[in-house]
N, C-alpha and C positions, 0 to 999 in steps of 0.2 A: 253756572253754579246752581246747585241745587239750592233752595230755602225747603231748610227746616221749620217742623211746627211748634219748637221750642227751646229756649235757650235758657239756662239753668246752670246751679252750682251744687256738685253732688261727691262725697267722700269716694273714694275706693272701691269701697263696701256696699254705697247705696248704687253706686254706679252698677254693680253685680248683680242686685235686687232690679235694676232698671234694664237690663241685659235679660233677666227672667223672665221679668213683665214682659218683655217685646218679642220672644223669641216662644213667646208661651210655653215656657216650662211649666209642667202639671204636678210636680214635687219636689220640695226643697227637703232633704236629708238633712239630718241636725244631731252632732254632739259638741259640746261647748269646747272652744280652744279660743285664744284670745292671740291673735287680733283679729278671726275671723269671724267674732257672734254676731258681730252688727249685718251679718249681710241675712243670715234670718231670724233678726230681730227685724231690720227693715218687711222683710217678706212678712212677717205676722202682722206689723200695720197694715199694711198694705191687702191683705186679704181682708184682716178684722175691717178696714174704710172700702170694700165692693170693688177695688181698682183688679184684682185676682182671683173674678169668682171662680174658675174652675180649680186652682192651685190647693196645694194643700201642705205642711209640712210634717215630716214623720220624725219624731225623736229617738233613737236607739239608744241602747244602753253602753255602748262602748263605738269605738270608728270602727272594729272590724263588722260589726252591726251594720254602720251605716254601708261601709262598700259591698257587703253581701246582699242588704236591701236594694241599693242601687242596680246589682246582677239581675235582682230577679225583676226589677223596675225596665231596664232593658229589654228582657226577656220578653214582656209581653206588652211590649211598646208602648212605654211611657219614656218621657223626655223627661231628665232629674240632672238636678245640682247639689254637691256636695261642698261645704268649704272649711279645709282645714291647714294647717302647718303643721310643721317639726314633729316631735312626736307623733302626731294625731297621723300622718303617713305613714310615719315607722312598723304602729300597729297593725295596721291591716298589710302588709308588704304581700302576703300569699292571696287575699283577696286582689288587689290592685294586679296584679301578676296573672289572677284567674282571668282579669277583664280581657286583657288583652288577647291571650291565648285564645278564647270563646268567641274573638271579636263582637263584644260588646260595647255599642257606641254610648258613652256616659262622659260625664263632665264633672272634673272635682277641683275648684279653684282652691287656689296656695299663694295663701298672705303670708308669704315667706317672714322665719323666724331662724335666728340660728337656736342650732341643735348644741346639746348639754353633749358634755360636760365643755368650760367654764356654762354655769348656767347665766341666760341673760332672759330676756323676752326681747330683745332689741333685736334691726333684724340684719338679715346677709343673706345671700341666693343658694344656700348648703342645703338645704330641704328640696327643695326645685330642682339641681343638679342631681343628686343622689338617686334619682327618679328614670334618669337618662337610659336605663339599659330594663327599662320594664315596658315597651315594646307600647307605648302610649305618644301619641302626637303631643307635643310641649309648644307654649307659644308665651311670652312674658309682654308685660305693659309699661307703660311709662308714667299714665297716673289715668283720671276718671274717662276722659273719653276713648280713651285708647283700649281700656276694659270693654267698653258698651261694644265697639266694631269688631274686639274680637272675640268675644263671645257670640256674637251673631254668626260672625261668619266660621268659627271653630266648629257650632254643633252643623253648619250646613256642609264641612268638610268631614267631619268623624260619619256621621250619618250618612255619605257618598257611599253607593255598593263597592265601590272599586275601592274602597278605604275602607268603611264599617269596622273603625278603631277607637277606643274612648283618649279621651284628650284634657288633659293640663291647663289650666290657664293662671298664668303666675305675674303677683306684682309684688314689691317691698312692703312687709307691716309696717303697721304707723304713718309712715312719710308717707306710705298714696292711700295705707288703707282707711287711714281714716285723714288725710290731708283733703280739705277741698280741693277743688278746681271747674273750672267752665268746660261746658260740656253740649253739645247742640244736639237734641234728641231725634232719632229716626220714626219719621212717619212709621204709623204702627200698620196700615195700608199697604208701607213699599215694603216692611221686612216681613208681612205676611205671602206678601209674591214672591217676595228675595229668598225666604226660608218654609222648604215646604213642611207639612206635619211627621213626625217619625216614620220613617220606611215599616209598614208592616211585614212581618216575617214570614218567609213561602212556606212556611212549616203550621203555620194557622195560629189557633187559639191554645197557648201554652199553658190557661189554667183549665182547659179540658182533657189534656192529654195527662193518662196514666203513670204517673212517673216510678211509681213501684217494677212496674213491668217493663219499661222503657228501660232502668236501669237495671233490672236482670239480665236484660238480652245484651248489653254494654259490655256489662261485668263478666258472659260467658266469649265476648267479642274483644276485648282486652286485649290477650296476651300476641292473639294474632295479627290484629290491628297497630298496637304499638311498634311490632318489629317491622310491619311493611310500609308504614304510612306516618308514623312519626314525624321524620326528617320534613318530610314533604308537606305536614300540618305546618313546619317550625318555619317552611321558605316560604308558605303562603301569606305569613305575617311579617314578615318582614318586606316583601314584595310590597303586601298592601301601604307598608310607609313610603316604601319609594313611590308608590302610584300617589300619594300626597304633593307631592311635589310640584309636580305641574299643576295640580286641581289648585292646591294655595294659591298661585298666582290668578288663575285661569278665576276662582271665585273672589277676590280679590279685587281682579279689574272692573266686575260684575258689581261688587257693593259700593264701590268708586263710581261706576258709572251712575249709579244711583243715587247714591247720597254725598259723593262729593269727600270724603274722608283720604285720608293720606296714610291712615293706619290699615294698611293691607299688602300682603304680600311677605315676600321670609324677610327681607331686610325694607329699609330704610335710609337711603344714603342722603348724603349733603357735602359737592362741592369736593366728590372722588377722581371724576374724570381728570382733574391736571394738578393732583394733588400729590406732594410729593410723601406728603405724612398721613398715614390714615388711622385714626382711634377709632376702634371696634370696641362697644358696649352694648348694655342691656338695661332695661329696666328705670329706676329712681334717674339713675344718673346720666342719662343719654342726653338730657336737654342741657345739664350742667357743661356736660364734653361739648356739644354744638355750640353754644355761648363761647366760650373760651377758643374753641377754634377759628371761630369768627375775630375776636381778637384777636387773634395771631395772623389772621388774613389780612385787616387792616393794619397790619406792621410789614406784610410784605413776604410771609413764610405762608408756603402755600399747605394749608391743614386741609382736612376733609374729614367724614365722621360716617360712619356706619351704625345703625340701631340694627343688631340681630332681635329680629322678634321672633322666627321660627328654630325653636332649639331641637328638636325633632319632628320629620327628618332633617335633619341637619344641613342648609343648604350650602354644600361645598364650593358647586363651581358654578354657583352665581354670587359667593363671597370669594371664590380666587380671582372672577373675572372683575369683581367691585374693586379691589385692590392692585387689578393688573400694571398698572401706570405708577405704583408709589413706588419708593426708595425704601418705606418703612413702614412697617404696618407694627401698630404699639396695642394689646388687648387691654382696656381698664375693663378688669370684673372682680365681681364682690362674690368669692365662694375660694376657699381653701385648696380646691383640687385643682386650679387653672385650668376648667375643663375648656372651657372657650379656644384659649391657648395652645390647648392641647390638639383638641378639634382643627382650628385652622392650620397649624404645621401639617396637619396629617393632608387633609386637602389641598397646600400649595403645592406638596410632592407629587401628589395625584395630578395636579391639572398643570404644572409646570414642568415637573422633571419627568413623569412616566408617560405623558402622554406626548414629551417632548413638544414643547408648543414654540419653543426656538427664542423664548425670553429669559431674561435671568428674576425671579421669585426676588421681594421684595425682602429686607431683610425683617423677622419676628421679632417680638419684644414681649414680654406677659410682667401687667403690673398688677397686684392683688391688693385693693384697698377696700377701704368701709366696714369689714366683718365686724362684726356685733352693733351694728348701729352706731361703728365710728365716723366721725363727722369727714367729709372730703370736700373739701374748698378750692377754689378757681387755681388760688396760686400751687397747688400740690398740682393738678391738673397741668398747669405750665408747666411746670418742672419736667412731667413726664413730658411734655413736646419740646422740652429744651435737650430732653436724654438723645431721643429720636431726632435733632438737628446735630446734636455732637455725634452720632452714631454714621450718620450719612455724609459728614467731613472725616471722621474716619476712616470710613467704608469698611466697621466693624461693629458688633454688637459688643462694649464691654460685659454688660450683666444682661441675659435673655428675659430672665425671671426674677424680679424682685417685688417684697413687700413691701409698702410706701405705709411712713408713718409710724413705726415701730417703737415701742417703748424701752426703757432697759427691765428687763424679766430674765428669771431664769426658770430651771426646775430640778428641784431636787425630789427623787421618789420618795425618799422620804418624808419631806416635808409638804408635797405639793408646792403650786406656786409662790415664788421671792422675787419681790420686787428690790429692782438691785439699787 
């Protein structure tokens, strides 16, 4: 076991400020959204007390500011952190969109909030999912230490030439971003070896080059360009995700060997191998799922638990083959669109029924709880593995999809919301 040179208790937010310091990021981007100020409020202490002489942080006047700064921070290789939610993504959608396209390796954590309308500030993972098809690597946390290993190893994967993709890194507001928790920090030594400095660009010094004339010759190069090399621009980037893939694990076992952490790699299992029931989550609520699983072990029902930490790429068939042995595989996630849900049916068809693997696929279940910062307790959690034991003496899924917790509400257009 590795020892660390520290052991400490650090919010969310401070843990993302302690991810910068180690990973020496040299700019933190800044427009105020709440629950995300404290991660450069911590960074302005932290420069203002000599812990980040080289850092600096840059304030813009709006987010699509901040992601266009972050472009051109990319651009001539500087390593930069952005942190925002809900709206504050919304705005920049065609900046965040450009990142990718350009592959620009950058990082903009999301202290997930749900999004209006009902308005709240409390949070749910709809900011984070809505994100899934803008061609950026996604990885979510579970609270402070879980942030610090994977911000280290996210910028050393975006930053990989065979990737050279900006990258996501998402936890729940409130409950981790500003929840304590213990945290054992990485020699600044080993993630100096572990993480090298920004890949400099074969193209050189970007603030020397003439961009007036550079983009002349673009703009007369356009129309030709577009119709023969488009397609093949749009398969390079998506290639580049699937070449994440292996690298995740491959860096992964790399910062594990190192430091000793357990947060690395696309999932996270516990207790799948002879398990007849498997909860697949993310985020706040993984530790909750495991807890309770574990009481159901001690009664004799075989549970098991998956933490998806990697949300793109999306790891298919090493979450069909984590599942291959259950009866039932039940999704708790916190976001409206049961993208998880949705996600895993598509890949058990893939690696059970098309690839004919000569097993029969576990039966799905997708439960939708927590949105807007509603509360989820052990016993709602049973309940859902009580579903999935009735379902498996069946040998049918009554309901595949439901919402856990529901109020009586209606809607009238007219009136907006009635509570009944």
């Amino acid at each position: 076991m590795v020892v660390s040179a520290k052991v400490t208790t650090l919010t969310g937010n401070e843990a993302t400020t302690e991810a910068m310091k180690l990973a020496r990021v040299q700019t933190g981007v800044f427009f105020p959204i709440g629950p995300s100020d404290e991660v450069m409020e911590t960074m302005r202490i932290r420069i203002d007390q000599g812990e980040m002489p080289n850092a600096r942080i840059i304030q813009m006047e709006n987010e699509k500011g901040v992601v266009s700064c972050q472009l051109g921070l990319s651009r001539v290789g500087i390593r930069s952190l952005f942190a925002t939610c809900t709206e504050g993504l919304l705005w920049p959608a065609s900046e965040i969109r450009y990142a990718s396209g350009a592959r620009l390796p950058m990082m903009i954590v999301i202290t997930s909030r749900g999004i209006e309308p009902p308005t709240t500030v409390y949070p749910d993972h709809e900011d984070f999912i809505m994100m899934r098809d803008m061609g950026w690597l996604m990885f979510y946390c579970e609270d402070s230490q879980d942030i610090i290993d994977t911000i280290i190893q996210a910028y050393k994967i975006s930053e990989d030439r065979s990737v050279f993709l900006p990258v996501f890194v998402g936890y729940d507001g409130w409950e981790v971003s500003h929840g304590k928790s213990r945290v054992i920090l990485p020699d600044q030594d080993k993630v100096d070896t572990f993480l090298p400095p920004f890949p400099a660009r074969d193209e050189g010094d970007y603030v020397s080059i003439d961009w007036y004339e550079r983009c002349k010759l673009r703009r007369l190069q356009w129309t030709e360009f577009d119709r023969e090399y488009h397609m093949e621009m749009k398969f390079t980037q998506v290639e580049a995700l699937e070449n994440a893939i292996p690298l995740i694990e491959e860096v992964g076992r790399e910062y594990q060997g190192l430091f000793g952490s357990n947060h690395v790699g696309s999932l996270e299992t516990d207790g799948c191998e002879d398990a007849d029931i498997v909860l697949v989550t993310m985020g706040v609520f993984a530790p909750l799922v495991r807890v309770t699983a574990k009481a159901y072990r001690e009664r004799g029902i075989k549970v098991g638990t998956i933490k998806l930490r990697a949300f793109r790429p999306f790891p298919e068939r090493a979450l069909s083959e984590a599942v291959g042995n259950a009866k039932a595989v039940i999704v708790v996630e916190r976001n409206c669109r049961a993208a998880v849900y949705a996600e895993l049916k598509s890949a058990l068809y893939t690696h059970f029924i098309a690839e004919k693997r000569g097993k029969v696929p576990p039966m799905v279940m997708g439960r939708v709880v927590g949105l807007g910062g509603r509360w989820v307790s052990p016993t709602e959690i049973g309940q859902i593995i009580d579903e999935g034991v009735e379902a498996i003496k069946a040998g049918k899924v009554e309901k595949s999809m439901e919402w856990i917790g529901l109020k009586g509400i209606s809607f009238d257009p007219l009136r907006d919301y009635v509570i009944d």
